[in-house]
N, C-alpha and C positions, 0 to 999 in steps of 0.2 A: 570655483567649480560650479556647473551649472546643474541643477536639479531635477534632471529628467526622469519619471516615470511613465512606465507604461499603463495606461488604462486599460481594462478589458472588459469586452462588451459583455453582457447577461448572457450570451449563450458563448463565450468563452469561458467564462469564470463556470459558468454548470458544469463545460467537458472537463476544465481542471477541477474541479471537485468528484464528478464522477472517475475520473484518473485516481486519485488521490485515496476517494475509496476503495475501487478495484485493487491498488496496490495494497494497501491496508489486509483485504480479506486474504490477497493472496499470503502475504507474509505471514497470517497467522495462520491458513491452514499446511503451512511446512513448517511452521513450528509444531503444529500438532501432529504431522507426520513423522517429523523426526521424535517428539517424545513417543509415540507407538512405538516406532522400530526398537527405537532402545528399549524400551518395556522389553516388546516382543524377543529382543535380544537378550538382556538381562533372565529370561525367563525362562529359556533355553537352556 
């Protein structure tokens, strides 16, 4: 099997890291939305 990777330039690897972030922040603030609602539900 021949060993090929891909390289990525400095300004790839930034926009995946910046991705990578953005995905990040988003996934926790819908987890923080979903525990409010439940709160907000449970409270009801």
């Amino acid at each position: 099997m021949s060993d090929e990777r891909v390289t990525l330039t400095e300004r790839e690897a930034k926009a995946r890291r910046k991705r990578s972030v953005a995905i990040g922040v988003f996934l926790v603030v819908l987890v923080v939305i979903f525990y409010v609602v439940t709160l907000v539900k449970m409270g009801a």
